[in-house]
C-alpha positions as CSV (number, residue, x, y, z in Angstrom):
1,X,7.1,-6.9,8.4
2,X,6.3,-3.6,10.1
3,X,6.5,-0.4,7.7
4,X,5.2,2.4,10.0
5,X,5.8,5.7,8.3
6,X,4.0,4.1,5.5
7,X,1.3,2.8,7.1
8,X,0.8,6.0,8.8
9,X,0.7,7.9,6.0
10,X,-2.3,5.4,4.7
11,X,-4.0,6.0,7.8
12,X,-4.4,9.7,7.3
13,X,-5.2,9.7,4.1
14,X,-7.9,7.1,5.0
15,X,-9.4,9.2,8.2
16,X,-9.9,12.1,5.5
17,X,-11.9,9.9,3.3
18,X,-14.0,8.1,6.5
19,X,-16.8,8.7,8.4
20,X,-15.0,8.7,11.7
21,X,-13.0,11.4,10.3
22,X,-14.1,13.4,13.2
23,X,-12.2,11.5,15.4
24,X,-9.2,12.0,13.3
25,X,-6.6,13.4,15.9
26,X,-7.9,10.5,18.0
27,X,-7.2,7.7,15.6
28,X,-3.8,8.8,14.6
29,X,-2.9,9.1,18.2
30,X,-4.0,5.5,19.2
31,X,-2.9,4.0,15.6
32,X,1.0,5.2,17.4
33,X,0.2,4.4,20.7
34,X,-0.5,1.0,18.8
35,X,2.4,0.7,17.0
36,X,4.6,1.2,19.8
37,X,3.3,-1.4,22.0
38,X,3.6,-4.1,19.0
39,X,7.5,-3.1,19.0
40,X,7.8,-3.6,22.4
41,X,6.1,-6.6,22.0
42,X,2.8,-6.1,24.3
43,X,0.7,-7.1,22.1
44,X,-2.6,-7.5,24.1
45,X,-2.0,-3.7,24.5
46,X,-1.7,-2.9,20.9
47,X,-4.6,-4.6,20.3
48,X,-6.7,-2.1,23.0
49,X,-5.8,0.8,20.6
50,X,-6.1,-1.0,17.4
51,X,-9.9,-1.9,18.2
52,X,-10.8,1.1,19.3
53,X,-10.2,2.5,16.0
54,X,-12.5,0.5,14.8
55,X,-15.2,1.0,17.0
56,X,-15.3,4.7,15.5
57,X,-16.1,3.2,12.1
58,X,-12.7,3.3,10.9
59,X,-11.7,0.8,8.2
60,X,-8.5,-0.2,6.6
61,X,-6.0,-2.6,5.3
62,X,-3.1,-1.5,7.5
63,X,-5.4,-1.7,10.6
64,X,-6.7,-5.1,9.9
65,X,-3.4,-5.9,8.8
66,X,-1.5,-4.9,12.0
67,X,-4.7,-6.7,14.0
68,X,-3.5,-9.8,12.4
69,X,0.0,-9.4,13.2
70,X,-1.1,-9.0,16.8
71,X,-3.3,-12.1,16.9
72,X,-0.8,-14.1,15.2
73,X,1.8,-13.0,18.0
74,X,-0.6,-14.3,20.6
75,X,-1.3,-17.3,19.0
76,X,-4.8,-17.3,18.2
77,X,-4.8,-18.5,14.6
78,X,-8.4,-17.9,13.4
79,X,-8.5,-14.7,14.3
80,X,-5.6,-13.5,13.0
81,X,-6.5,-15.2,9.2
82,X,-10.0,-13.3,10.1
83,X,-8.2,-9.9,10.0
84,X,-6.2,-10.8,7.4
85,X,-8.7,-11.6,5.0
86,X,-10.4,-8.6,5.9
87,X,-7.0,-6.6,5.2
88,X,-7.0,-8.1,1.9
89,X,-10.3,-6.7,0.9
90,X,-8.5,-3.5,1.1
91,X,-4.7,-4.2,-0.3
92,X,-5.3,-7.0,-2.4
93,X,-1.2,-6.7,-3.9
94,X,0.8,-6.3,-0.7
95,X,3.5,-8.7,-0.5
96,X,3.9,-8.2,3.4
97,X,-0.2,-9.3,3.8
98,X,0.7,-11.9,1.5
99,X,3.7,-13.2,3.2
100,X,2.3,-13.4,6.5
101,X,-1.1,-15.0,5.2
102,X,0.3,-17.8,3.5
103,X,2.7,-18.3,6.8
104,X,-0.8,-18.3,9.0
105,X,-2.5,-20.6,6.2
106,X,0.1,-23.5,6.5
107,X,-0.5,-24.1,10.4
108,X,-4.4,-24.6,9.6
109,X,-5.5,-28.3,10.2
110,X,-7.7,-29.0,7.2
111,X,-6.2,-29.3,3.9
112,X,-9.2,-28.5,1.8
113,X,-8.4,-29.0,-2.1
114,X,-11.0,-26.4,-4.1
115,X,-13.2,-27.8,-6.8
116,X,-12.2,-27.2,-10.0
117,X,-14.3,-24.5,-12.1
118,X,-14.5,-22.9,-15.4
119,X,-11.3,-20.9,-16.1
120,X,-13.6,-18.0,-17.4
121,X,-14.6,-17.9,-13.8
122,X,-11.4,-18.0,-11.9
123,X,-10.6,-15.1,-14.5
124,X,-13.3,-12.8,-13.6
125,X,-12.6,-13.1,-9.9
126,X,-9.1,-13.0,-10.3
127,X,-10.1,-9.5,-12.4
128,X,-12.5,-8.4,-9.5
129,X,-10.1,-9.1,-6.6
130,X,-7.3,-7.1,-8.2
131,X,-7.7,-3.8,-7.0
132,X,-9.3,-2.8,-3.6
133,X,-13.2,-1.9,-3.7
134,X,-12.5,2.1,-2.1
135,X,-9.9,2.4,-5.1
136,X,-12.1,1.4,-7.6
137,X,-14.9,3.7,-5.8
138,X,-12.8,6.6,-6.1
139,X,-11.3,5.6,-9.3
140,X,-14.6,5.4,-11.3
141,X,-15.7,9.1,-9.7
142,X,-12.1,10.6,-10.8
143,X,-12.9,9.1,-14.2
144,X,-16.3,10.6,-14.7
145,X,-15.0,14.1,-13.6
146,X,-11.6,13.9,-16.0
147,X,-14.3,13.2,-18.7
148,X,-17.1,15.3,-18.2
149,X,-14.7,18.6,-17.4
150,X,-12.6,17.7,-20.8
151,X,-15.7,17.2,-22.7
152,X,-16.9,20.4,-21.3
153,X,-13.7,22.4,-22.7
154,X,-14.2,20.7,-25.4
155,X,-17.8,21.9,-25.9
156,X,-16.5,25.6,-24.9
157,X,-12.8,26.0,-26.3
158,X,-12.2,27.6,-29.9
159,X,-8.5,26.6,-29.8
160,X,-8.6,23.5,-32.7
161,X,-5.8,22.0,-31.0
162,X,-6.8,22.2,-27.5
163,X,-10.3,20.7,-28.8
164,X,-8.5,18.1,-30.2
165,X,-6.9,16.9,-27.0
166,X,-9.5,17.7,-24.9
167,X,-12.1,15.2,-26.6
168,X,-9.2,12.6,-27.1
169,X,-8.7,12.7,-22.7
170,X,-12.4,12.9,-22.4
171,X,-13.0,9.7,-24.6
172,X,-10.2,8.1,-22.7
173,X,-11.9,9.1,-19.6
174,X,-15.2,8.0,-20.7
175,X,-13.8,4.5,-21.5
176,X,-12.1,4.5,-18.2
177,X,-15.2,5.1,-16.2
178,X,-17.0,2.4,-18.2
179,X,-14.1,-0.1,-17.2
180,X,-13.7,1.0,-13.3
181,X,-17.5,1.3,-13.2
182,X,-17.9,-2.2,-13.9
183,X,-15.3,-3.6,-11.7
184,X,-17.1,-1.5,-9.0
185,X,-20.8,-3.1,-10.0
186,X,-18.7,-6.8,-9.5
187,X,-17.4,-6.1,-6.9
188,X,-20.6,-4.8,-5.4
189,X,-22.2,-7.8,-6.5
190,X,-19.9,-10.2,-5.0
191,X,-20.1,-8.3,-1.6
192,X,-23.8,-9.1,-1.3
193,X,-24.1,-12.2,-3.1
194,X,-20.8,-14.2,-1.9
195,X,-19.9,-14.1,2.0
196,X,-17.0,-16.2,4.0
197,X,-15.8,-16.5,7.2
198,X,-13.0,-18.4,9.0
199,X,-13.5,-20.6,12.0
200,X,-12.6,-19.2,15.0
201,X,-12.8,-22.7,17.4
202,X,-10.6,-24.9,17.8
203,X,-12.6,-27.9,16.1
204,X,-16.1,-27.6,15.3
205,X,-18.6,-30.7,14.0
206,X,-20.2,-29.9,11.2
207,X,-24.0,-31.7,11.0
208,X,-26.0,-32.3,7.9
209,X,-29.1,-30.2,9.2
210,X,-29.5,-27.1,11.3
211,X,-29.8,-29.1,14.4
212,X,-27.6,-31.3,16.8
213,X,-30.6,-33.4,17.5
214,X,-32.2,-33.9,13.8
215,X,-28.7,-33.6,12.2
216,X,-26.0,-36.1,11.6
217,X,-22.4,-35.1,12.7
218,X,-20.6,-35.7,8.9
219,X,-17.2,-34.1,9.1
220,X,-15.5,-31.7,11.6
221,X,-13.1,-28.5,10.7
222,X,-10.5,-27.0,12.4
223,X,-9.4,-23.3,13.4
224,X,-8.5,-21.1,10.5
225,X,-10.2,-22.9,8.1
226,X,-11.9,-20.4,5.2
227,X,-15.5,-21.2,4.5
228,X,-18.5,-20.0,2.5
229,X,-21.6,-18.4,3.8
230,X,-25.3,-19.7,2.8
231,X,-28.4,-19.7,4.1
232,X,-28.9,-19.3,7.8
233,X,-31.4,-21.1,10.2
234,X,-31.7,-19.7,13.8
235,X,-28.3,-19.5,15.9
236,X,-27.3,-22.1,12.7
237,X,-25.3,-21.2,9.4
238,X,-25.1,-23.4,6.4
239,X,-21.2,-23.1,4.9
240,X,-19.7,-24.6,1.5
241,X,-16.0,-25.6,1.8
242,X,-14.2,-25.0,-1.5
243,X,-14.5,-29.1,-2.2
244,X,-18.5,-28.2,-1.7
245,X,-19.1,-30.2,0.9
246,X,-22.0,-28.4,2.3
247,X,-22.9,-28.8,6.4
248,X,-24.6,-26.2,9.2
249,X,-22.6,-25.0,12.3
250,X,-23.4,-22.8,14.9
251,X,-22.8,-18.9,13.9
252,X,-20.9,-18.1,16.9
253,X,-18.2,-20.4,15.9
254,X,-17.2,-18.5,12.7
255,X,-16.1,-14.8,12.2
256,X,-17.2,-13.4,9.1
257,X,-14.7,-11.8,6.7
């Protein structure tokens, strides 16, 4: 589903908060010149403008989202799960992004069931994935400052009753910052410790050792499918599937999340 005066109005408040925001008349201007191609259906063309948002250093969800949407349209199925799991680092909760993932995820090949593990841990990342890392960014700062300025007036203020609220909002805000901060360490965490990509071929053999010659071929994967990112080796990547089989396959077979 296409909301565009929403999205829109995500977009510039996003190219306020970027580094491309320089190029903010720019973006806006190609993000509808976008928009209007994918309703008349040339996709290939709304593509051009969407990715050349990016190449100012523009992120967000609703331009990897609408990225997706365009791939999808043109039938090329990896890469439009790619840009939908990059959309989700950014708007974890949509329904549309959900919708129109789980619709791409049913046409992928391999039916991979995931390994069980401790419910402890399927807890914390549940916790971690359930708001979006720039939220959580800008939520821990807002925190800090709604604490630290009521503590302040706290300090300052000889009104009993305004010192009384005051230190209640800056305890609140205190605790706040604590909680947010956290997520935003776990989240920072997970970014650099836990990578995944999605193949982008069509099939690709997967060999027990960086190498076609020294390696055995021991299973094969199909486009779309989500992997995990180890160590690399060369043009080779090791990836865990979420059963844990564990193989190596050429890097420039997989797009990274």
């Amino acid at each position: 589903m296409q909301r565009p005066w929403f999205h829109f109005l995500i977009l510039m408040i996003g190219i306020g908060l970027s580094p491309a925001r320089n190029f903010g008349a720019e973006i806006a201007q190609w993000f509808q010149k976008g928009n209007q191609f994918y309703q008349m259906a040339q996709y290939d063309s709304a593509m051009v403008y969407y990715q050349k948002i990016l190449q100012t250093g523009y992120e967000s969800g609703v331009l990897y989202y609408n990225l997706g949407n365009c791939y999808y349209k043109t039938q090329q199925l990896g890469l439009a799960i790619l840009y939908y799991e990059r959309a989700k680092k950014w708007m974890p909760n949509d329904p549309d992004l959900k919708n129109n993932l789980a619709i791409a995820n049913l046409r992928i090949v391999d039916k991979i069931e995931p390994a069980s593990s401790f419910v402890l841990i399927r807890w914390t990342e549940s916790l971690l994935h359930l708001f979006p890392r720039p939220w959580i960014r800008w939520a821990t700062v807002g925190f800090y400052i709604l604490g630290m300025g009521f503590l302040i007036f706290w300090i300052l203020s000889r009104n009993l009753t305004f010192r009384r609220w005051a230190l209640r909002i800056a305890i609140s805000g205190g605790v706040l910052f604590l909680l947010s901060g956290l997520l935003w360490i776990g989240q920072a965490r997970e970014a650099k410790t836990k990578r995944s990509a999605i193949v982008l071929s069509p099939k690709v053999e997967v060999f027990s050792a960086p190498s076609e010659q020294g390696g055995v071929e021991i299973f094969s994967l199909h486009e779309g499918t989500k992997v995990d990112l180890d160590r690399e080796q060369g043009e080779w990547q090791e990836i865990i599937l979420p059963d844990r089989k564990v193989g190596w396959v050429k890097k420039e077979v997989l797009g990274v999340i």
